[in-house]
mmCIF file of the C-alpha atoms, coordinates in Angstrom:
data_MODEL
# 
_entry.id   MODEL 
# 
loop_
_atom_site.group_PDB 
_atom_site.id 
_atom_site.type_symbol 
_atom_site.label_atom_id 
_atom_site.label_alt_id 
_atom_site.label_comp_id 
_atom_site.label_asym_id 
_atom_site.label_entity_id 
_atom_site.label_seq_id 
_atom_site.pdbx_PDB_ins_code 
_atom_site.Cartn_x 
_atom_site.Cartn_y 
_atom_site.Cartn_z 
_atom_site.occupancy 
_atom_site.B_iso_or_equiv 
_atom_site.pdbx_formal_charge 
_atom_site.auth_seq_id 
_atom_site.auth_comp_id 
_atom_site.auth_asym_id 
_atom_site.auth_atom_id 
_atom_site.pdbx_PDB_model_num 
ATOM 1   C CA . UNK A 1 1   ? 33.910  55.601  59.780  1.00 0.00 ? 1   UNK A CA 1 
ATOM 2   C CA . UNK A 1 2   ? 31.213  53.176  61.310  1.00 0.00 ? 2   UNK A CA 1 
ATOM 3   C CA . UNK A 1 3   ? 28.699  54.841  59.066  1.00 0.00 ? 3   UNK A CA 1 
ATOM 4   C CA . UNK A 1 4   ? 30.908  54.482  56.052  1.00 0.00 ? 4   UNK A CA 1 
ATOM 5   C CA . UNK A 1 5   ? 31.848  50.227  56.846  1.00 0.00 ? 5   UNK A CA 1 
ATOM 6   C CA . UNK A 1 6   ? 28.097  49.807  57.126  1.00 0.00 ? 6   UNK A CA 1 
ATOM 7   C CA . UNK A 1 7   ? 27.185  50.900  54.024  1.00 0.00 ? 7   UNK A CA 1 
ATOM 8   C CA . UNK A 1 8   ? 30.180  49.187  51.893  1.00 0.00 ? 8   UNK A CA 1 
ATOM 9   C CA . UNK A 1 9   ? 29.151  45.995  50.975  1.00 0.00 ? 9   UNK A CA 1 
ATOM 10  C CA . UNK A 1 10  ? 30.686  42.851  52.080  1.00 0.00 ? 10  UNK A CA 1 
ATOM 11  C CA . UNK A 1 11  ? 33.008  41.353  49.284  1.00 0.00 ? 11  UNK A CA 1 
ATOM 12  C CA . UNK A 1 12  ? 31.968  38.030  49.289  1.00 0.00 ? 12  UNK A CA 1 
ATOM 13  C CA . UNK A 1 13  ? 28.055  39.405  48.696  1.00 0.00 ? 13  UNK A CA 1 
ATOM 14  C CA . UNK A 1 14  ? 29.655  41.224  45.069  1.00 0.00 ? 14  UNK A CA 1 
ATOM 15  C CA . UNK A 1 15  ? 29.504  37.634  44.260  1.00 0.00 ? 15  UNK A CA 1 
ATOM 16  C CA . UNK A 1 16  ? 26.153  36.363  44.362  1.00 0.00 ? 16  UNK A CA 1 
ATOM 17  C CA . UNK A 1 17  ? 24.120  39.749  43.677  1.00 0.00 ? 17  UNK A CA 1 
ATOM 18  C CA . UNK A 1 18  ? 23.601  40.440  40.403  1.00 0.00 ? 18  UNK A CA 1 
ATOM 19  C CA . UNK A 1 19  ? 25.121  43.872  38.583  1.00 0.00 ? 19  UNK A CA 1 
ATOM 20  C CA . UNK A 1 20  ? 22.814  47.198  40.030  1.00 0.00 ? 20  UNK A CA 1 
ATOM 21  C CA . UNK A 1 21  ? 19.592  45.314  40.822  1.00 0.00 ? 21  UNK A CA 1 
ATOM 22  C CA . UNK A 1 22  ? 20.879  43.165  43.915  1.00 0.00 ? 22  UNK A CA 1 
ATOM 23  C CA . UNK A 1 23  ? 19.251  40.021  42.807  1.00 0.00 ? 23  UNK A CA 1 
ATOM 24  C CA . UNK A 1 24  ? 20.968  36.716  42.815  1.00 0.00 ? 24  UNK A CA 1 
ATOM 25  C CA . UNK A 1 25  ? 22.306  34.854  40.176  1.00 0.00 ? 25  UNK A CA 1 
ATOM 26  C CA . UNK A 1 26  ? 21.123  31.202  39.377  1.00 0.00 ? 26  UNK A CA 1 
ATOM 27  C CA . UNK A 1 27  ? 23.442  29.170  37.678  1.00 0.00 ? 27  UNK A CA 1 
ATOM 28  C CA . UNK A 1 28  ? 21.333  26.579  35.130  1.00 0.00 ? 28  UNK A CA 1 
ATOM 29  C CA . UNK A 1 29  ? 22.788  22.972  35.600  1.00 0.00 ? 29  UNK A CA 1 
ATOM 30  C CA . UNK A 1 30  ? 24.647  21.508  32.473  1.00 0.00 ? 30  UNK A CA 1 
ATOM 31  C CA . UNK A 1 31  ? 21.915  18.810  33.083  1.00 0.00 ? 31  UNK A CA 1 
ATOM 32  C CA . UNK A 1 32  ? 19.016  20.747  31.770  1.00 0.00 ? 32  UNK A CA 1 
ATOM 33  C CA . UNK A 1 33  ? 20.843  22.154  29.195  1.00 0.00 ? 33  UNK A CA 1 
ATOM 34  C CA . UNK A 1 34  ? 22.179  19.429  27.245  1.00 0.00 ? 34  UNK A CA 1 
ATOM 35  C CA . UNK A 1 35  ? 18.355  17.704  28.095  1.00 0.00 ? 35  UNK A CA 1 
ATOM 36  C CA . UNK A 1 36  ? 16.560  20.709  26.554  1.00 0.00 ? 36  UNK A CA 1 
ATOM 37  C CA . UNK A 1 37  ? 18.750  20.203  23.601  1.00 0.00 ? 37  UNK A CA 1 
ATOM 38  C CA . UNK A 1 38  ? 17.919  16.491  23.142  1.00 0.00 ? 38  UNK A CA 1 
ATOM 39  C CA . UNK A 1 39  ? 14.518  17.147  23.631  1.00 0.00 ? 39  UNK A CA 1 
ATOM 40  C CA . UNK A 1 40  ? 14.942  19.869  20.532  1.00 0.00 ? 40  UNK A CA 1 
ATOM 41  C CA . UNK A 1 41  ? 16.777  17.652  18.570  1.00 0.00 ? 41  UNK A CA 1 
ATOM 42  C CA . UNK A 1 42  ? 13.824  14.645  18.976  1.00 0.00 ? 42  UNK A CA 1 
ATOM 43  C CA . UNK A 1 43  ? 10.652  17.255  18.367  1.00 0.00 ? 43  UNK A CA 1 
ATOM 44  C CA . UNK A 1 44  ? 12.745  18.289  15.185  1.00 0.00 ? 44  UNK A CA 1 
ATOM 45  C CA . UNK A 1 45  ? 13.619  15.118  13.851  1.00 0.00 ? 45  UNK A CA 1 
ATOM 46  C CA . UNK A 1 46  ? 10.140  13.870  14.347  1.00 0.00 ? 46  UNK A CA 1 
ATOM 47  C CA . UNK A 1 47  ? 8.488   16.760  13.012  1.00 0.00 ? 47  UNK A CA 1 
ATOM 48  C CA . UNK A 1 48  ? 10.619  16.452  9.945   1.00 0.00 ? 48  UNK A CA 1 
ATOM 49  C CA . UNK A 1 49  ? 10.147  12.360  9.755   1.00 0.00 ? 49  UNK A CA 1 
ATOM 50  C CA . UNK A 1 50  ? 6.361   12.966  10.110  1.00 0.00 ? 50  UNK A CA 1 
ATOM 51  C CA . UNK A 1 51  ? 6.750   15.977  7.115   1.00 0.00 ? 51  UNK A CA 1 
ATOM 52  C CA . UNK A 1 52  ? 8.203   13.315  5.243   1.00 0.00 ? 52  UNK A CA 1 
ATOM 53  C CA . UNK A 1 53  ? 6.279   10.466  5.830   1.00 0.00 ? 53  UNK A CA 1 
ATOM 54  C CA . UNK A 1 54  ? 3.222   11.647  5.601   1.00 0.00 ? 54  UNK A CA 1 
ATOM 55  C CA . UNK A 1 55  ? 3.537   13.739  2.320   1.00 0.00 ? 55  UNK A CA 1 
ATOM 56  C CA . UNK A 1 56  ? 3.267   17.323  2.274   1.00 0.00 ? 56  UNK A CA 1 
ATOM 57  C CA . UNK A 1 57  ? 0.481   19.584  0.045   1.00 0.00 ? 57  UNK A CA 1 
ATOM 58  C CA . UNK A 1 58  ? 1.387   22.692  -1.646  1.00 0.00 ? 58  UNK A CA 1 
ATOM 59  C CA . UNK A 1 59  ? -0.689  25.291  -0.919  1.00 0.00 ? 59  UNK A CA 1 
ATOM 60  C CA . UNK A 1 60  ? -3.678  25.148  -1.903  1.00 0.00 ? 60  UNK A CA 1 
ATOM 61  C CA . UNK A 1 61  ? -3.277  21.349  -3.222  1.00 0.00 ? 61  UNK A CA 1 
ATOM 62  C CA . UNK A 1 62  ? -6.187  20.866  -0.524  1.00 0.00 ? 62  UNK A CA 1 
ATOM 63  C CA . UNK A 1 63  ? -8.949  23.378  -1.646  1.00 0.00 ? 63  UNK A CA 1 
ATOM 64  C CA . UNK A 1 64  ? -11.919 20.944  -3.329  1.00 0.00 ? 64  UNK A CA 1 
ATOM 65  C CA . UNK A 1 65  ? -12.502 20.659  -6.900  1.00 0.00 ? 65  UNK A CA 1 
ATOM 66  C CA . UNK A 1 66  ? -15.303 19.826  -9.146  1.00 0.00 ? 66  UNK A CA 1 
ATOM 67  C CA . UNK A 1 67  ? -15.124 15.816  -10.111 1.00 0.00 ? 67  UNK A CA 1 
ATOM 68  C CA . UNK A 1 68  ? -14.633 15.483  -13.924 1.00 0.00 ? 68  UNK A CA 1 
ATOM 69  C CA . UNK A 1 69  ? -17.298 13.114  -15.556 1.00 0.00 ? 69  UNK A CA 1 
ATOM 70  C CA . UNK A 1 70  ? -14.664 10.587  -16.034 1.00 0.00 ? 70  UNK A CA 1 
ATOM 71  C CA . UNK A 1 71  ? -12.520 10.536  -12.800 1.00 0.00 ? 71  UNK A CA 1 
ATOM 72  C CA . UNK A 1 72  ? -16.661 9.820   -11.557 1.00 0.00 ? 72  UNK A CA 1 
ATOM 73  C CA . UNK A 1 73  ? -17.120 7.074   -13.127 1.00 0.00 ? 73  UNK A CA 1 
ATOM 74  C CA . UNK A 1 74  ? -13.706 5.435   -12.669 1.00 0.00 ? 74  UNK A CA 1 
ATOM 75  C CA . UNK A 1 75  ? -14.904 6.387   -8.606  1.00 0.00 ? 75  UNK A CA 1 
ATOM 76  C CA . UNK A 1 76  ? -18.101 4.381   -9.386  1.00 0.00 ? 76  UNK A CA 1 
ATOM 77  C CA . UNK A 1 77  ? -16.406 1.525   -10.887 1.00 0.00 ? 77  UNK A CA 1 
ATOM 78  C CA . UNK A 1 78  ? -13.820 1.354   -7.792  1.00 0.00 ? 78  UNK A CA 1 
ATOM 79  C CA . UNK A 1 79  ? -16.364 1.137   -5.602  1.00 0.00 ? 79  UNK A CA 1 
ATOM 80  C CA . UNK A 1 80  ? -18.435 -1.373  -7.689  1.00 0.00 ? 80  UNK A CA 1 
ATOM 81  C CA . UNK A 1 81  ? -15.654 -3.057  -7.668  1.00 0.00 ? 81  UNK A CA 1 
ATOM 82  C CA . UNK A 1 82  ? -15.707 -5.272  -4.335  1.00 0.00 ? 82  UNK A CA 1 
ATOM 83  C CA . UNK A 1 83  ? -13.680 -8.474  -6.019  1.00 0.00 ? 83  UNK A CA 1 
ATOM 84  C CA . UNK A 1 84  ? -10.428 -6.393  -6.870  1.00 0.00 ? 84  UNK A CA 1 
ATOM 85  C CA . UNK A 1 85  ? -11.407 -7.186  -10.711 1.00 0.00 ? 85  UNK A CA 1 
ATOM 86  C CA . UNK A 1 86  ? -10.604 -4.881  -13.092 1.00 0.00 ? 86  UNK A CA 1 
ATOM 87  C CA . UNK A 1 87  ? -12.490 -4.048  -16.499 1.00 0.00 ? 87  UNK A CA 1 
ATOM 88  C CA . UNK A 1 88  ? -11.178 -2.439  -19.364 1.00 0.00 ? 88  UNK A CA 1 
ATOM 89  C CA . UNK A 1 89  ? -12.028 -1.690  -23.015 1.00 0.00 ? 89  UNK A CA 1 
ATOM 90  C CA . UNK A 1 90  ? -10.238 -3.774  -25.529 1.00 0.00 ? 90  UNK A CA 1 
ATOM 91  C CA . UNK A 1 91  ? -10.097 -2.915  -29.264 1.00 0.00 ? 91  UNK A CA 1 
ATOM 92  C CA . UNK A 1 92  ? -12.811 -3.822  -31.420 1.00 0.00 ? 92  UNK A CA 1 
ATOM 93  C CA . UNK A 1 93  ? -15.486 -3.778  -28.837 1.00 0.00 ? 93  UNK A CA 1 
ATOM 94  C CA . UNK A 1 94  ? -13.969 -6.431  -26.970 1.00 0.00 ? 94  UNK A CA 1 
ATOM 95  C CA . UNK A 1 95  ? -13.319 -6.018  -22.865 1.00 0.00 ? 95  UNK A CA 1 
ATOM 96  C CA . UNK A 1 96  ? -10.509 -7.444  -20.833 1.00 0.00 ? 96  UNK A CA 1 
ATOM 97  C CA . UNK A 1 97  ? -11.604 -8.578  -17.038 1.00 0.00 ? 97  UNK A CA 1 
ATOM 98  C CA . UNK A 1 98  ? -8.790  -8.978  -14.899 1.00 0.00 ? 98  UNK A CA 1 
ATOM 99  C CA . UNK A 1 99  ? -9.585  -10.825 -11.887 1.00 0.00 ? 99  UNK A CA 1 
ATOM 100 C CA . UNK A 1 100 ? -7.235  -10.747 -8.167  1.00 0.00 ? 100 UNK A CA 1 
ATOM 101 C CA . UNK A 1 101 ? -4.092  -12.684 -8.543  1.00 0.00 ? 101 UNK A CA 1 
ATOM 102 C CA . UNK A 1 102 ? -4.476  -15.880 -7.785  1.00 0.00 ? 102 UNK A CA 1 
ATOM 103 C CA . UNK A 1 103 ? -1.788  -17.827 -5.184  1.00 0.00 ? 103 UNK A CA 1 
ATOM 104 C CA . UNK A 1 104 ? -1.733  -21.689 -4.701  1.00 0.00 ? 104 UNK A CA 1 
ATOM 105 C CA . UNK A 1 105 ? 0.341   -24.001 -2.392  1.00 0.00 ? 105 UNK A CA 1 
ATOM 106 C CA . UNK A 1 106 ? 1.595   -26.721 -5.506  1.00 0.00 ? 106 UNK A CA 1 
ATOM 107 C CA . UNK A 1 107 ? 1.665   -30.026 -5.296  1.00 0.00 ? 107 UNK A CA 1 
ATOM 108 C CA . UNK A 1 108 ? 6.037   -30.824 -5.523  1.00 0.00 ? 108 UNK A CA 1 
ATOM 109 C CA . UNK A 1 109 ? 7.476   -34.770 -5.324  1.00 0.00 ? 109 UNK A CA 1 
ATOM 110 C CA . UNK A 1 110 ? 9.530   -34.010 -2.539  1.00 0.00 ? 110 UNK A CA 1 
ATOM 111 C CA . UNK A 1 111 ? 6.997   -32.680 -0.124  1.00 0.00 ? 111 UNK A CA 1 
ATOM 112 C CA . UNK A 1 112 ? 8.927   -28.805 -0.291  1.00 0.00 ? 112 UNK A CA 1 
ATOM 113 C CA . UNK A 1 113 ? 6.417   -25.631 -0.351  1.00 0.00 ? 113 UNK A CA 1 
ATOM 114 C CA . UNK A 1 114 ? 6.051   -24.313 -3.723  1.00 0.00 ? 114 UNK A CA 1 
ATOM 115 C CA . UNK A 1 115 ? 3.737   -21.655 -4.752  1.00 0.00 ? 115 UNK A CA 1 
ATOM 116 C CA . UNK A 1 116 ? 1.968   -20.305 -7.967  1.00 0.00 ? 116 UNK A CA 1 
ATOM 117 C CA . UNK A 1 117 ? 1.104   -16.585 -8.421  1.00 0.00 ? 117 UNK A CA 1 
ATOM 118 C CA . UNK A 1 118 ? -0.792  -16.317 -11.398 1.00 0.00 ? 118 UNK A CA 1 
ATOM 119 C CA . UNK A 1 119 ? -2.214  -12.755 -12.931 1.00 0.00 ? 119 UNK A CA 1 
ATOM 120 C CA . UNK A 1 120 ? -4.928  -13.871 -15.467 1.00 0.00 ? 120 UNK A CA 1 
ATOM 121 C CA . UNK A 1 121 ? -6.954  -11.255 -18.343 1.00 0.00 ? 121 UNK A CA 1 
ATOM 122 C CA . UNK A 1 122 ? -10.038 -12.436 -19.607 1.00 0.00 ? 122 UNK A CA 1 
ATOM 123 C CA . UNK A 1 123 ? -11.185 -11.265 -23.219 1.00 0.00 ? 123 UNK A CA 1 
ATOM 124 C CA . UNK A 1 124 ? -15.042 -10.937 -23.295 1.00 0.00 ? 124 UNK A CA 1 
ATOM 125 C CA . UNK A 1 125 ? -17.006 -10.038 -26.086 1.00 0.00 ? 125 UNK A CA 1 
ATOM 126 C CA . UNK A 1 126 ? -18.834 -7.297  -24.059 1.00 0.00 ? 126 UNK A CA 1 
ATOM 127 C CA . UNK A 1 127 ? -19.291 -6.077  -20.386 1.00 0.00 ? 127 UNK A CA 1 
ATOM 128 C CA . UNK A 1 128 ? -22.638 -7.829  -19.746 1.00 0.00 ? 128 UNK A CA 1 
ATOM 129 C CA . UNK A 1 129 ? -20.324 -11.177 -19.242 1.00 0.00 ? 129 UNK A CA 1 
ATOM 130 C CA . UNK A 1 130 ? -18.051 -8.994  -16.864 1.00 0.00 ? 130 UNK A CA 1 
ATOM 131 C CA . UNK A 1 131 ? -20.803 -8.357  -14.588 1.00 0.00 ? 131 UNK A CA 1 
ATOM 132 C CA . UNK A 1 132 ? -21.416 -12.440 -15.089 1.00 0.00 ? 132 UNK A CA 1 
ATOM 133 C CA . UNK A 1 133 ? -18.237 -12.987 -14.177 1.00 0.00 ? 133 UNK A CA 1 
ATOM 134 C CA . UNK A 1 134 ? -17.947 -10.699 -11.130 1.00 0.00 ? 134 UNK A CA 1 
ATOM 135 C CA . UNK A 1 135 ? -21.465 -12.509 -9.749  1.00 0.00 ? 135 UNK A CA 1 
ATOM 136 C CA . UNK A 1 136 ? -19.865 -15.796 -10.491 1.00 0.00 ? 136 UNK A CA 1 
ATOM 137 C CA . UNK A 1 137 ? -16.322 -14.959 -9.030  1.00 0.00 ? 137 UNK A CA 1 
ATOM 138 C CA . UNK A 1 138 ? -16.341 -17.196 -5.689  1.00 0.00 ? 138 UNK A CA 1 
ATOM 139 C CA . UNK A 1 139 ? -17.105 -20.060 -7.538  1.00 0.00 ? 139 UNK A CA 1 
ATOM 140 C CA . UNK A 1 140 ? -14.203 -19.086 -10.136 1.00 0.00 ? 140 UNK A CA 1 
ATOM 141 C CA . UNK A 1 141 ? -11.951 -18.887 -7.537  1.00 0.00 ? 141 UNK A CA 1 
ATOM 142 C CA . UNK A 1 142 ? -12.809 -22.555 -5.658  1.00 0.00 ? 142 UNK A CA 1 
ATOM 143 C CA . UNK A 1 143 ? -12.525 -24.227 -9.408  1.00 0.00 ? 143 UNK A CA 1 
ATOM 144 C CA . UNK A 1 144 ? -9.336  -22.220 -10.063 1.00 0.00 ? 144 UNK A CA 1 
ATOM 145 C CA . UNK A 1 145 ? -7.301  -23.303 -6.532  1.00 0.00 ? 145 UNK A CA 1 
ATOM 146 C CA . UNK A 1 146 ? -8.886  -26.639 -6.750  1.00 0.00 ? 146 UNK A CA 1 
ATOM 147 C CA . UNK A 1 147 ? -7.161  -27.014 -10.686 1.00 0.00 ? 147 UNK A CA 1 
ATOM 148 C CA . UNK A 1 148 ? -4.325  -25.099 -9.599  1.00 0.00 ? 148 UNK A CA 1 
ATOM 149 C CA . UNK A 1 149 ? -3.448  -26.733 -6.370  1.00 0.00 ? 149 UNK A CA 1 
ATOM 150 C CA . UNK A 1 150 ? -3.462  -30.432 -7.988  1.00 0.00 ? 150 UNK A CA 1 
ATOM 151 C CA . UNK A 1 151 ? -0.226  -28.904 -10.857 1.00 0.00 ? 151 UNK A CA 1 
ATOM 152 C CA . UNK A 1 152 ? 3.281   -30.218 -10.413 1.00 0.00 ? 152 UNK A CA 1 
ATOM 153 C CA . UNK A 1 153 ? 5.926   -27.194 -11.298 1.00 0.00 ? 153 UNK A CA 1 
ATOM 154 C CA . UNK A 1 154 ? 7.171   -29.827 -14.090 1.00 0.00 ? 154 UNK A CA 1 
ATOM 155 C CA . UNK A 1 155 ? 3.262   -29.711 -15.609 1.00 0.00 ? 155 UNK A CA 1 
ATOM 156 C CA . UNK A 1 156 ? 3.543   -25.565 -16.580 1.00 0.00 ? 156 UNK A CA 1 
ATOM 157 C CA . UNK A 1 157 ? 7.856   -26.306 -17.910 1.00 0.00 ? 157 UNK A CA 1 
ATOM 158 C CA . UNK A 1 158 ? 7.779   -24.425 -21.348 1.00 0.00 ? 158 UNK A CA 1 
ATOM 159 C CA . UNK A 1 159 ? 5.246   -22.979 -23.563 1.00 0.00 ? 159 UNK A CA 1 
ATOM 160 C CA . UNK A 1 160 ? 3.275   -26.366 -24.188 1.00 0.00 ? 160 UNK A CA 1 
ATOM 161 C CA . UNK A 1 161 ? 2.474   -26.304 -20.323 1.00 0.00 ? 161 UNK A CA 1 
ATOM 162 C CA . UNK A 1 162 ? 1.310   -22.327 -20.748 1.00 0.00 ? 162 UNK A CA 1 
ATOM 163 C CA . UNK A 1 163 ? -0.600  -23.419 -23.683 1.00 0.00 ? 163 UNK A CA 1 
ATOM 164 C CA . UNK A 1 164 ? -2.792  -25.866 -21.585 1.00 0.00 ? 164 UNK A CA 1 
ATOM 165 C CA . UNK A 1 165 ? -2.723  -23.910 -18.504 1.00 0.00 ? 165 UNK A CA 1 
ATOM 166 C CA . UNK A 1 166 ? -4.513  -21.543 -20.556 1.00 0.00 ? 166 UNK A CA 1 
ATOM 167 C CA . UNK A 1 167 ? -7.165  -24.028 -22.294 1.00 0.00 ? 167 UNK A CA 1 
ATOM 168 C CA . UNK A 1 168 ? -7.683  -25.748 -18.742 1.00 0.00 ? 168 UNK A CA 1 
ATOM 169 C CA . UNK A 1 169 ? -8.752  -22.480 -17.441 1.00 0.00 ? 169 UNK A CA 1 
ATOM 170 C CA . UNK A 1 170 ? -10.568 -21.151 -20.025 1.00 0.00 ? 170 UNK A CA 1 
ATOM 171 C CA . UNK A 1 171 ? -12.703 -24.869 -20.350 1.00 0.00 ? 171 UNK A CA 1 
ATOM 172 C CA . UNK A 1 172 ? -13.257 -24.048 -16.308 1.00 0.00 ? 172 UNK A CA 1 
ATOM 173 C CA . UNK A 1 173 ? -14.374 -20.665 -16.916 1.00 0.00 ? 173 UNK A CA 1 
ATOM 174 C CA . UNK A 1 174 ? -16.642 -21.589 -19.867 1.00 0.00 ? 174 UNK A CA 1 
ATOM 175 C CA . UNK A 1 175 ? -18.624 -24.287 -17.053 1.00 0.00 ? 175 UNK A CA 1 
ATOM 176 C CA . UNK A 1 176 ? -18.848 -21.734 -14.582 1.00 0.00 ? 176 UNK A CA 1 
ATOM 177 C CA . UNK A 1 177 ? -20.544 -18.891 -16.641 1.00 0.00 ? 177 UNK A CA 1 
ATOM 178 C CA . UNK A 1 178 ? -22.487 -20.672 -19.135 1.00 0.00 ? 178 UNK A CA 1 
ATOM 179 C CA . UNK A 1 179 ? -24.170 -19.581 -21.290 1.00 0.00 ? 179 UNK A CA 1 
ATOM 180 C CA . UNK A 1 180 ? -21.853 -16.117 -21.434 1.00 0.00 ? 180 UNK A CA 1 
ATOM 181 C CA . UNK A 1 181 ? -19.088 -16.438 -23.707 1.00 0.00 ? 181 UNK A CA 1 
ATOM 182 C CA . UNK A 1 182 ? -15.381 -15.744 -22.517 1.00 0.00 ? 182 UNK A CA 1 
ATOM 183 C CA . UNK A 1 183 ? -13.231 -15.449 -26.033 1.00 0.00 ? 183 UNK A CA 1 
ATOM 184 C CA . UNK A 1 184 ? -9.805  -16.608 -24.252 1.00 0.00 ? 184 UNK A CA 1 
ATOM 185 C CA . UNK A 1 185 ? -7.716  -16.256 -20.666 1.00 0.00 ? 185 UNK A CA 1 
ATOM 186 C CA . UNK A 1 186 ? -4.159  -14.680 -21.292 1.00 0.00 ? 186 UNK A CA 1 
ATOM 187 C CA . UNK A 1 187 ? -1.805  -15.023 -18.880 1.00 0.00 ? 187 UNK A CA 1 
ATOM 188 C CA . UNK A 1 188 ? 0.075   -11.442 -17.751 1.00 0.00 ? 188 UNK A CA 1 
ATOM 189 C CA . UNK A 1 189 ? 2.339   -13.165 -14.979 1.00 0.00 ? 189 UNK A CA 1 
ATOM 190 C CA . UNK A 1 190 ? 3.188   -16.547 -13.914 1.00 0.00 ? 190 UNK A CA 1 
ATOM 191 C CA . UNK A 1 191 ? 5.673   -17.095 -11.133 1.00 0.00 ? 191 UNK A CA 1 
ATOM 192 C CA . UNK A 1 192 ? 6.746   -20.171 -9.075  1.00 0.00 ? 192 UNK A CA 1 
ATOM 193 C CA . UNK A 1 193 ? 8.389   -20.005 -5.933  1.00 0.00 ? 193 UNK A CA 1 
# 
């Protein structure tokens, strides 16, 4: 009976070995696994912001592609393009240069900020007097914010202060590139704040 106590294990050792093997059992702390299941929940939700954000390519989308002609020379003109100005044909052989919007601090009565946003279109009678206008655009620019800046909001009230808005500018432009021609300056936007 000796030999049979000895090899009968000890009840409280049932506890802590684990089925046939023998080995113990660890318990995991609650701890580590509600952190591993933050730290899931974070790598997902930034994996997913970052799918989101940063767009996502269909297969395939990023296999390269022969240029056409035109997207090249749209390319070319972008990168000609070191003003922000923007060329287009017009009908009848005529070209519209849009220049950068232009934003001026007003002079108000009452000493309160006010600014001008203006988005001006040129009409040119070809694109040699774009590339005159693009060589003379810093000067443009200084004669446009010093005219601009020197307005009273109450000067541009209605269409008879568009009207010569638009003939002040276009006199101004006219000095600057002389001898090209500019046929007119339309105005696309026009806000005060």
């Amino acid at each position: 009976m000796a030999k049979d106590t000895a090899n009968k294990p000890d009840p409280d050792e049932d506890e802590d070995l684990d089925g046939a093997e023998g080995a113990p059992k660890k318990k995991i702390p609650l701890m580590f696994i509600i952190g591993g299941a933050a730290a899931a929940v974070i790598l997902l939700g930034g994996g997913t912001t970052a799918f989101l954000l940063l767009g996502h390519k269909p297969a395939g989308a990023h296999q390269d592609k022969a240029p056409k002609k035109e997207d090249k020379k749209k390319d070319d003109k972008k990168k000609d393009d070191k003003n922000g100005a923007q060329i287009a044909d017009g009908p009848d052989g005529v070209v519209f240069y849009t220049p950068p919007d232009i934003v001026v601090n007003m002079q108000t009565a009452d000493g309160k900020p006010t600014f001008l946003k203006l988005k001006l279109t040129m009409e040119l009678p070809d694109k040699a007097t774009a590339d005159v206008l693009d060589e003379n655009m810093p000067r443009l620019q200084d004669m446009f914010q010093t005219f601009l800046r020197e307005l009273r909001p109450e000067d541009l009230n209605g269409s008879q202060g568009t009207f010569q808005l638009r003939m002040e500018l276009l006199r101004r432009v006219r000095l600057v590139v002389a001898p090209a021609q500019v046929n007119t300056v339309l105005i696309e936007e026009m806000l005060i704040n």
